[in-house]
TORKOL-4160 file (C-alpha; in steps of 0.2 Angstrom, whole numbers, padded with zeros to 4 digits, m for minus):
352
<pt num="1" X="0534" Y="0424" Z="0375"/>
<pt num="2" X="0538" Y="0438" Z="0385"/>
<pt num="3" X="0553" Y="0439" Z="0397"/>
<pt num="4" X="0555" Y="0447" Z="0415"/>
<pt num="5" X="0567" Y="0449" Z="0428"/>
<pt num="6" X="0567" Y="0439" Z="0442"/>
<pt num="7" X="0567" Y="0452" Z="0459"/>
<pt num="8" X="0583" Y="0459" Z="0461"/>
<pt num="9" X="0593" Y="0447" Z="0451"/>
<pt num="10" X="0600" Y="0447" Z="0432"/>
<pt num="11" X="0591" Y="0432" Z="0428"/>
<pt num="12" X="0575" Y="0433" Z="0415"/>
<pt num="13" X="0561" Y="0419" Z="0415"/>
<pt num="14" X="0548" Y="0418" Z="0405"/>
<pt num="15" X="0532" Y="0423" Z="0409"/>
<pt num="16" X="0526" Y="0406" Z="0409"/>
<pt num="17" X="0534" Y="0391" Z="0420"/>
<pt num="18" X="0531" Y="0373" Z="0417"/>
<pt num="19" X="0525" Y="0365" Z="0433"/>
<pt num="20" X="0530" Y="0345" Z="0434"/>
<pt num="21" X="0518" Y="0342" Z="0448"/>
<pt num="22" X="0510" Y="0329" Z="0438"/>
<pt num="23" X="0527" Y="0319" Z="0434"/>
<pt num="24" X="0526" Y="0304" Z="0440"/>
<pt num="25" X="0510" Y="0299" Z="0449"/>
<pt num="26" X="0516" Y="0292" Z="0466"/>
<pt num="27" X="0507" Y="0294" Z="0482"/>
<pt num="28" X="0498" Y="0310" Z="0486"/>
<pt num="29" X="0503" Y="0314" Z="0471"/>
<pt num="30" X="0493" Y="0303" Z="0461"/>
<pt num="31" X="0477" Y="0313" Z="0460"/>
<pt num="32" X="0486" Y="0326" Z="0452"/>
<pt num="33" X="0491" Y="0315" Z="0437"/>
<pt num="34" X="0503" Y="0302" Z="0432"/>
<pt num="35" X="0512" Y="0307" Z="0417"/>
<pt num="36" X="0526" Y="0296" Z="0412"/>
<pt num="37" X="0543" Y="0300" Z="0404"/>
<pt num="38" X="0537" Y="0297" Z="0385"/>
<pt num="39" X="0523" Y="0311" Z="0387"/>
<pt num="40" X="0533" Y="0321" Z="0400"/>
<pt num="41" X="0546" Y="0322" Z="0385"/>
<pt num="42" X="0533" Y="0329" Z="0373"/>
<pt num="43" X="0525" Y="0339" Z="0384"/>
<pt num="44" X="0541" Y="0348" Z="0388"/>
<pt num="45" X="0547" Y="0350" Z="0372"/>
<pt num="46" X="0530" Y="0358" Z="0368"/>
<pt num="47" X="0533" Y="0371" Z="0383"/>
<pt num="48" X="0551" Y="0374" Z="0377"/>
<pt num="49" X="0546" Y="0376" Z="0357"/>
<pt num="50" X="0534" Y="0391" Z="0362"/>
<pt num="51" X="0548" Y="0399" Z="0373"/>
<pt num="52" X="0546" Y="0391" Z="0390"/>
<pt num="53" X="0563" Y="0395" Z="0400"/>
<pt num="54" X="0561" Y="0390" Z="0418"/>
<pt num="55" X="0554" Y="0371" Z="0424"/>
<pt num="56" X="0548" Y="0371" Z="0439"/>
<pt num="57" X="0548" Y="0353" Z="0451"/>
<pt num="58" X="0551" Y="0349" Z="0468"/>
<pt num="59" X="0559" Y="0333" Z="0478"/>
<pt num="60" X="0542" Y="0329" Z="0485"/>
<pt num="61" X="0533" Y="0328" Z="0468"/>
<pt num="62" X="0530" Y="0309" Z="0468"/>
<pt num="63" X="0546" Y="0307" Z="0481"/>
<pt num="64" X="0560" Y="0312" Z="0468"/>
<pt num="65" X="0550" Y="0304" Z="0452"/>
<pt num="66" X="0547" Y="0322" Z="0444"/>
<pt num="67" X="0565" Y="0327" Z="0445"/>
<pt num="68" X="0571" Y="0310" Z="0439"/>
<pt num="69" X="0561" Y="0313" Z="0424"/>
<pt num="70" X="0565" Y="0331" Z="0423"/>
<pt num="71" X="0584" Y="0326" Z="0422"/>
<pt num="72" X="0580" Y="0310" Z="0412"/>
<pt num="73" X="0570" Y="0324" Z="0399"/>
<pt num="74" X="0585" Y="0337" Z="0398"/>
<pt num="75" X="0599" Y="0322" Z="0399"/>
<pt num="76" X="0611" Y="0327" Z="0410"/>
<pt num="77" X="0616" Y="0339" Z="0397"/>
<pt num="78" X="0606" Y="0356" Z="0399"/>
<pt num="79" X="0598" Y="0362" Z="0384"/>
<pt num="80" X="0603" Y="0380" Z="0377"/>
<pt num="81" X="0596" Y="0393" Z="0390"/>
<pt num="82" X="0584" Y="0380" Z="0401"/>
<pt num="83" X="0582" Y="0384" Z="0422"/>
<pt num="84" X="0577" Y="0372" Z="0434"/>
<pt num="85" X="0570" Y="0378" Z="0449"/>
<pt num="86" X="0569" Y="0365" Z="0463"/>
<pt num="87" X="0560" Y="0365" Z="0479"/>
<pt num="88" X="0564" Y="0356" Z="0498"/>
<pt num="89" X="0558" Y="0358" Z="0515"/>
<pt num="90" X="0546" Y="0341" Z="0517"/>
<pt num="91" X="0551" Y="0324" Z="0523"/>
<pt num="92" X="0560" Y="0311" Z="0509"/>
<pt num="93" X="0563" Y="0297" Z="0522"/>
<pt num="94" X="0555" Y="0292" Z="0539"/>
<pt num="95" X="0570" Y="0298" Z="0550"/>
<pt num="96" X="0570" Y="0312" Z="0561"/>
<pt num="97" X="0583" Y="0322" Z="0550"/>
<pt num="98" X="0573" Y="0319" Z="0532"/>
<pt num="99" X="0563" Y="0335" Z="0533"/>
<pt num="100" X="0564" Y="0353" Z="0538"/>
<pt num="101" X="0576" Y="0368" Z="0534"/>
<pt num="102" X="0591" Y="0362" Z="0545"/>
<pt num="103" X="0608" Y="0363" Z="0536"/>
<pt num="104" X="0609" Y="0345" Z="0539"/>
<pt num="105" X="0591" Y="0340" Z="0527"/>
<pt num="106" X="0595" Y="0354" Z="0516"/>
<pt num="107" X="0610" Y="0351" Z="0511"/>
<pt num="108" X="0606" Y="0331" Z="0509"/>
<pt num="109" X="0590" Y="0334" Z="0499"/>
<pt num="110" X="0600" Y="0348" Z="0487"/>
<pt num="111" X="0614" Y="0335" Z="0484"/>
<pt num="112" X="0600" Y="0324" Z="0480"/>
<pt num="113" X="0590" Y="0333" Z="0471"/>
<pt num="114" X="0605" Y="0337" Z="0459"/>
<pt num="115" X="0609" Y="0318" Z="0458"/>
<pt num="116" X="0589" Y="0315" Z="0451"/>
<pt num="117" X="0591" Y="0331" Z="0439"/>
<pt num="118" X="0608" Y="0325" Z="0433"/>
<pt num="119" X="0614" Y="0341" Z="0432"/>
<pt num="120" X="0629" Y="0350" Z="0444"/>
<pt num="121" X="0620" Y="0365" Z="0448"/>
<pt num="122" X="0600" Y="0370" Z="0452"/>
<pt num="123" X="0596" Y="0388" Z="0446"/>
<pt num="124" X="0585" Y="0393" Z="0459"/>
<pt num="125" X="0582" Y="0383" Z="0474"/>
<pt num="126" X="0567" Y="0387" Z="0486"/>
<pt num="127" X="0563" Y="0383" Z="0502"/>
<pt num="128" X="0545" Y="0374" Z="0499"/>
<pt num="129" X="0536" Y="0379" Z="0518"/>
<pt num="130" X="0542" Y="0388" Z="0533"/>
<pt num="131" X="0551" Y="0376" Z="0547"/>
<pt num="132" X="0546" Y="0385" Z="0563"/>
<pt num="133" X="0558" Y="0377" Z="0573"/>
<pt num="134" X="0575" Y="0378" Z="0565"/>
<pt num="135" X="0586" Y="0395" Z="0569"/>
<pt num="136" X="0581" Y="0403" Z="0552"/>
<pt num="137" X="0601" Y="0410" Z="0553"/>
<pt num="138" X="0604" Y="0390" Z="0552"/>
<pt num="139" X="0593" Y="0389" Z="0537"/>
<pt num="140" X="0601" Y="0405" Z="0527"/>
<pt num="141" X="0616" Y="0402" Z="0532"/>
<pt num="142" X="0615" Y="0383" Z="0522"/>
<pt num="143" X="0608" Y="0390" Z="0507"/>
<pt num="144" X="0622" Y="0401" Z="0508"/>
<pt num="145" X="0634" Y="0387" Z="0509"/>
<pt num="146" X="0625" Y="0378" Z="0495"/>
<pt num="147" X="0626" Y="0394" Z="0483"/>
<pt num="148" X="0646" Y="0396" Z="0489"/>
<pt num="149" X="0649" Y="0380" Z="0483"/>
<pt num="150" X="0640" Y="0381" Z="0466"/>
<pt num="151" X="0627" Y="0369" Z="0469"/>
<pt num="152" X="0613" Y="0383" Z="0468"/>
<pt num="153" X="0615" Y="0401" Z="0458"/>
<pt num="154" X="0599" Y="0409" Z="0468"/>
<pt num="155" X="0589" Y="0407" Z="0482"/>
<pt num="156" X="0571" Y="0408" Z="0485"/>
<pt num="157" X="0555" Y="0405" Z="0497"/>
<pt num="158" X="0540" Y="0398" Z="0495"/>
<pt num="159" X="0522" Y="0399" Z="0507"/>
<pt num="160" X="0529" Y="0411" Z="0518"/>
<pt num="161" X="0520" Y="0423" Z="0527"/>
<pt num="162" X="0524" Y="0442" Z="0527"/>
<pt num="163" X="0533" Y="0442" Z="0542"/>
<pt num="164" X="0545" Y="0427" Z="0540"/>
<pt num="165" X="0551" Y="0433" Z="0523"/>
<pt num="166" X="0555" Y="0449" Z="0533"/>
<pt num="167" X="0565" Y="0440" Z="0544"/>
<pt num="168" X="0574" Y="0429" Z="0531"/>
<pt num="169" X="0579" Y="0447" Z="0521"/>
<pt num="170" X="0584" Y="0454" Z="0536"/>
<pt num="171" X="0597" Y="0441" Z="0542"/>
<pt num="172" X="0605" Y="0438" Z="0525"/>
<pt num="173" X="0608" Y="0459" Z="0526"/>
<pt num="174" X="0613" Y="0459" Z="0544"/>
<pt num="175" X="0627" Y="0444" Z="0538"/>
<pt num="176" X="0627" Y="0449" Z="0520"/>
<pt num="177" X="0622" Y="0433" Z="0515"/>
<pt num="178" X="0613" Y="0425" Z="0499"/>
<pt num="179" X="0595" Y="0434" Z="0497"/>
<pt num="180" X="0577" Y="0426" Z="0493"/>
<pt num="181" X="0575" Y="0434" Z="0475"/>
<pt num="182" X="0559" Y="0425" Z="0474"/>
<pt num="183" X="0545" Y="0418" Z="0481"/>
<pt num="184" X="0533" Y="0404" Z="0477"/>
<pt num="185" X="0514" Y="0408" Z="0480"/>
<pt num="186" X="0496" Y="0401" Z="0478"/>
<pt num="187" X="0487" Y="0416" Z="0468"/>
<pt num="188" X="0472" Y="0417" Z="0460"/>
<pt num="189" X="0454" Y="0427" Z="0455"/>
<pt num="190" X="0447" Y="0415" Z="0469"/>
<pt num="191" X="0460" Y="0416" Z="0482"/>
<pt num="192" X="0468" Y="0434" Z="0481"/>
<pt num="193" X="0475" Y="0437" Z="0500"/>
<pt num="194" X="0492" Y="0438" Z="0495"/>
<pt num="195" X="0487" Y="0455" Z="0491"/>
<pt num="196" X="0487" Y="0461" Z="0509"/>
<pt num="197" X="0505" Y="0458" Z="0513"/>
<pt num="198" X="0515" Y="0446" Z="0499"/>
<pt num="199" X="0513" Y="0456" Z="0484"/>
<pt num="200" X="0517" Y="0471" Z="0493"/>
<pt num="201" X="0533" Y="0465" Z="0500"/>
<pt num="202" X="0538" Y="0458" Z="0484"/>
<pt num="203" X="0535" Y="0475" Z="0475"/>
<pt num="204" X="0545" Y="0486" Z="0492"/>
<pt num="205" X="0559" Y="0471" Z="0493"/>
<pt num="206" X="0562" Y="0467" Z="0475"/>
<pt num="207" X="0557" Y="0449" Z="0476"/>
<pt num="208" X="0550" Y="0439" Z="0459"/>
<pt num="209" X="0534" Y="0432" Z="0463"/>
<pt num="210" X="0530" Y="0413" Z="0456"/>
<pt num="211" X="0511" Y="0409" Z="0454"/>
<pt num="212" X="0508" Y="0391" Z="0458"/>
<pt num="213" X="0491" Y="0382" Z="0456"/>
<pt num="214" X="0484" Y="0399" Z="0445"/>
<pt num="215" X="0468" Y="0390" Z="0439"/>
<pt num="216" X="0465" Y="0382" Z="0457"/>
<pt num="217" X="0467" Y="0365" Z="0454"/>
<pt num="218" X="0458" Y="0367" Z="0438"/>
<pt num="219" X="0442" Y="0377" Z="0447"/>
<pt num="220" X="0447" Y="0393" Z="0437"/>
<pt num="221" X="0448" Y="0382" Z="0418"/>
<pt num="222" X="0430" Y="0385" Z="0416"/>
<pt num="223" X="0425" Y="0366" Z="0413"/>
<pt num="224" X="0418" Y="0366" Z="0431"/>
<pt num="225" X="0402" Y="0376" Z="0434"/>
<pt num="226" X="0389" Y="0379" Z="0447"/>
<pt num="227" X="0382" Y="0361" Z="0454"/>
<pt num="228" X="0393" Y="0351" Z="0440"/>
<pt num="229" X="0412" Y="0345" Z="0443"/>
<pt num="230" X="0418" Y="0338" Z="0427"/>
<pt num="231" X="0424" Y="0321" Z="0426"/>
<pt num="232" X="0443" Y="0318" Z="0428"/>
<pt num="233" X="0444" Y="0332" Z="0441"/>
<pt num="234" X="0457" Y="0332" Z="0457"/>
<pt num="235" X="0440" Y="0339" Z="0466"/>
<pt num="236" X="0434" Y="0320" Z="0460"/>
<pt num="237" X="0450" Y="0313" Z="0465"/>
<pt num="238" X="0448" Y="0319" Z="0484"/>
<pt num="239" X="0460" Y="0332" Z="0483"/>
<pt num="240" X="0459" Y="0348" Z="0495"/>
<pt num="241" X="0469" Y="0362" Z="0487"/>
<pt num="242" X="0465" Y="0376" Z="0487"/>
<pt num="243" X="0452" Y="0377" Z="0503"/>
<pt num="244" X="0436" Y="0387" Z="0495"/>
<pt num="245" X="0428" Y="0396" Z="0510"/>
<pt num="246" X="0412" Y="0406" Z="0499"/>
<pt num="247" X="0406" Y="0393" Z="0486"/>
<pt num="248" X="0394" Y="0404" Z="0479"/>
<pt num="249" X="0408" Y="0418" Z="0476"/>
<pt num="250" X="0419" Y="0405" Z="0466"/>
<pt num="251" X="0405" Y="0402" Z="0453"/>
<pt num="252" X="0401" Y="0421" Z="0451"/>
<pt num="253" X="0420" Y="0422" Z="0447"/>
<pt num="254" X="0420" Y="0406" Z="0435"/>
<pt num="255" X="0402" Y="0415" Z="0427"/>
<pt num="256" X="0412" Y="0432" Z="0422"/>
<pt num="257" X="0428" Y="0421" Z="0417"/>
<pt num="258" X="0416" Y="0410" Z="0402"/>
<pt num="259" X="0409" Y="0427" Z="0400"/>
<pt num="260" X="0424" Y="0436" Z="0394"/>
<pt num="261" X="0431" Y="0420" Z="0386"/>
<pt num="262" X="0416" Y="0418" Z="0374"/>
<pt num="263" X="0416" Y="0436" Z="0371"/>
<pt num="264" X="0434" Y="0434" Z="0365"/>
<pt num="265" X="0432" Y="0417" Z="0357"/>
<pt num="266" X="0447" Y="0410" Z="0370"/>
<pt num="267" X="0445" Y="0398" Z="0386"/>
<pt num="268" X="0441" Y="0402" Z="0403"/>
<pt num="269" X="0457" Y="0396" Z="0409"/>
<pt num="270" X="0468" Y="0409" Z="0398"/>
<pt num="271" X="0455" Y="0424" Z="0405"/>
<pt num="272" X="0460" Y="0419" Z="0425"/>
<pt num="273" X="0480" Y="0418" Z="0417"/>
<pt num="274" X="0482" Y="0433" Z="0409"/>
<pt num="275" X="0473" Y="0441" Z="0424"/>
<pt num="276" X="0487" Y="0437" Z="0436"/>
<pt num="277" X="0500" Y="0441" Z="0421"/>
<pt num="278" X="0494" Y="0457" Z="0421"/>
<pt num="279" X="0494" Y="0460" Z="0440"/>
<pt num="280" X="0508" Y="0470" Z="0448"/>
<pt num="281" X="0524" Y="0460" Z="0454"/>
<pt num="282" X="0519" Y="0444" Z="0448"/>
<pt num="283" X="0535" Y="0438" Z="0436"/>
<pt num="284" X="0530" Y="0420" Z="0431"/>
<pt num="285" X="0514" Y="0409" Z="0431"/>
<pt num="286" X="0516" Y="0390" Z="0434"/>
<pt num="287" X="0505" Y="0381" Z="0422"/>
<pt num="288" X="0502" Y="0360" Z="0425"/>
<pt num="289" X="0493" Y="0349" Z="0417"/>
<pt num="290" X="0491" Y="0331" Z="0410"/>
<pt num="291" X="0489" Y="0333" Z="0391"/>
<pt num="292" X="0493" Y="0342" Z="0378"/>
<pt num="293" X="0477" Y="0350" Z="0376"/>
<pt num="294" X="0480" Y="0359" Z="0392"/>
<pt num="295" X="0497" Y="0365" Z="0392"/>
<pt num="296" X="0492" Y="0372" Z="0373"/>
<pt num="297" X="0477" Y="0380" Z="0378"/>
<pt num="298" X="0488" Y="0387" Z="0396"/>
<pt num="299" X="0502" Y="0393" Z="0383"/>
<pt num="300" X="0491" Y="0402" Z="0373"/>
<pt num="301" X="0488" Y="0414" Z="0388"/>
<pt num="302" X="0506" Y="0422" Z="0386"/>
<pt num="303" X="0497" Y="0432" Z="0371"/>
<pt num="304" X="0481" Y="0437" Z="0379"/>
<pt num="305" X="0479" Y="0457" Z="0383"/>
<pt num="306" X="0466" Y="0458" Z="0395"/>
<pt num="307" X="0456" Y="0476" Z="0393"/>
<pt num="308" X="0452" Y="0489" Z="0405"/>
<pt num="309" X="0437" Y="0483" Z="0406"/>
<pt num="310" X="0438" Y="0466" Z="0408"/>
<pt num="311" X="0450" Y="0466" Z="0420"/>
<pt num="312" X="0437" Y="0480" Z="0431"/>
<pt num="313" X="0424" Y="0465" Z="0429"/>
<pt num="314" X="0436" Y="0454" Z="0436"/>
<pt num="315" X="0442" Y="0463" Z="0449"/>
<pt num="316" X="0425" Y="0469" Z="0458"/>
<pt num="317" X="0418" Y="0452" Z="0457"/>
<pt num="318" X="0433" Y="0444" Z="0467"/>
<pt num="319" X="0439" Y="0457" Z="0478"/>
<pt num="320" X="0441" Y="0454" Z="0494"/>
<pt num="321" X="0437" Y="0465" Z="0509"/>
<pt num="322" X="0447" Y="0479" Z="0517"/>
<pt num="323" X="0455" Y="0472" Z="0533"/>
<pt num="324" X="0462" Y="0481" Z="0549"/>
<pt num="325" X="0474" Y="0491" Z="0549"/>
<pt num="326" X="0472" Y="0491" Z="0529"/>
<pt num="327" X="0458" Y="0501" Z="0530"/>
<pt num="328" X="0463" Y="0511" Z="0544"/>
<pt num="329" X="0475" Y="0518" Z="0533"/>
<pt num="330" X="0465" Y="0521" Z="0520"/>
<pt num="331" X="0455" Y="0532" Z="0528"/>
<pt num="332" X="0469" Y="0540" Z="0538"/>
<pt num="333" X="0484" Y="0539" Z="0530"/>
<pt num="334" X="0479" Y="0540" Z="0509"/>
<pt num="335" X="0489" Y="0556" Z="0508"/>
<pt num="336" X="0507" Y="0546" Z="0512"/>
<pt num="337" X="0504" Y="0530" Z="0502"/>
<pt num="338" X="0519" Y="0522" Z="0494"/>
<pt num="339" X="0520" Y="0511" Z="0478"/>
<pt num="340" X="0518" Y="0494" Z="0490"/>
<pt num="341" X="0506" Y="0502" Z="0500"/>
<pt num="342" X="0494" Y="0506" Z="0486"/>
<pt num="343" X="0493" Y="0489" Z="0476"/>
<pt num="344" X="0480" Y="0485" Z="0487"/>
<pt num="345" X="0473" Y="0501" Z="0491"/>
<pt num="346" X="0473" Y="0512" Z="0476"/>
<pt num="347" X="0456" Y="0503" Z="0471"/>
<pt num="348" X="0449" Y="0507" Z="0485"/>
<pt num="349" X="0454" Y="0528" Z="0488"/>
<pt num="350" X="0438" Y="0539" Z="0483"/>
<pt num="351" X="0441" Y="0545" Z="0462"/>
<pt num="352" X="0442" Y="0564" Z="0458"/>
């Protein structure tokens, strides 16, 4: 298992995160699975053994379940070198006050959140969404309160846009506050528009970049194919993530992924991983699942080296187009692009 450095911070993860999502089984999250303590434990210990650092849950997964069995799992006693990252932002109650990024919820929900883990501090603590209408100072500022008193060691964001990330960076260095060193992001082969402005700021601003849902809720894992949805699925199951806009585009993708994994005698699944592993800026991929089979087969991704060519094959037939101003300063600017600037457009400048 390979190690990297988390943005601008000492801390190294593994390339690899477990996800928890499935923890529990309550509400919404049902139809993404209902894994109980007993398996949770072994599928854990299974992440762990190959070298796993960093578990990744959220207060929302199954309203507080997946961190109560994240905490029950590592027993109020943290195992030799293990990170927990934790995630709030959506409601836990009906009141007016049990959601958002106010210093009022956040706070609540971390104290909380540490109660469930049994542990007396969370390693990285995101925000899970944007809140549009609390002061965003009012939303640094807590995190900064919560890493003061040693209830957090990092901070991060997660399904923010370009320019609110921007905003968050720049009031924690305007008051020399605590900084995002990560974010959390849904990319994948099939859904790649965080390469227009996410991945770039990450690269220019120093931010660690986590991959969530990297198979799209299980499209990418090859055992769903043009017309046929295999049984078991969360498309089955009614659920809506990620939103797929070109049908036909997602099948050519999932054809050239069996290609490639036939051709190298290894699934579909650990193809579309070690894609994104390979991709600049990313730090950590999120892998779920329900069984053991999956996480074995999603671990085994860690060791895959993708080739030139491979990577070319899946790069042309999931690229997305060239927006404005993007290619604006393609054709303008090309001979003053910086390193952010060019890991969207250097694919597309003409070759010597």
């Amino acid at each position: 298992m390979e190690y990297r450095q988390l943005g601008r911070s000492g801390l190294k993860i593994s390339t690899l995160t477990m996800g928890t999502m499935t923890f529990g089984g309550k509400g919404w999250a049902k139809a993404v699975g209902e894994v109980g303590l007993a398996e949770a434990r072994r599928l854990t210990d299974l992440c762990l053994d190959a070298g796993v650092n960093l578990i990744d849950t959220a207060d929302v997964y199954s309203h507080g379940i997946s961190e109560e069995i994240v905490g029950e799992i590592l027993g109020g006693v943290r195992k030799d070198g293990v990170l927990i990252a934790t995630k709030a932002r959506y409601a836990m109650g009906e009141g007016p006050n049990d959601a958002a990024s106010s210093r009022y919820h956040l706070i609540r929900a971390c104290e909380a959140s540490l109660k469930r883990l049994k542990t007396d501090v969370i390693d990285l603590y995101q925000l899970h969404e944007w809140d549009g209408l609390t002061p965003l100072e009012e939303t640094m500022s807590a995190l900064g309160t919560l890493v003061t008193q040693g209830k957090v060691r990092y901070i991060g964001c997660s399904n923010f846009t370009g320019w609110q990330i921007m905003k968050a960076l720049g009031i924690s260095a305007a008051d020399h506050r605590q900084r995002f060193i990560s974010q959390q992001i849904h990319y994948t082969l099939e859904a790649r528009e965080a390469e227009y402005e996410l991945l770039p700021i990450s690269i220019d601003q120093g931010l660690g970049v986590l991959v969530w849902s990297p198979l799209a809720a299980g499209l990418l894992s090859g055992k769903h194919r043009r017309n046929q949805t295999a049984e078991g699925s969360r498309q089955l199951a009614g659920w809506t993530e990620p939103p797929i806009r070109d049908e036909d585009r997602l099948w050519n993708i999932v054809d050239v992924l069996v290609e490639i994994g036939e051709a190298r005698n290894v699934s579909a699944a650990q193809v579309a991983l070690a894609w994104l592993l390979g991709r600049k800026a990313v730090t950590s991929v999120i892998i779920g699942g329900r069984s053991e089979a999956q996480f074995k087969d999603n671990l085994a991704s860690a060791d895959l080296k993708l080739t030139a060519d491979e990577r070319a094959r899946l790069d042309k037939t999931s690229e997305l187009p060239v927006l404005y101003p993007y290619w604006h300063q393609l054709t303008t600017a090309s001979d003053r692009l910086g390193e952010a600037d060019m890991s969207l457009l250097s694919p597309h400048l003409p070759r010597s």
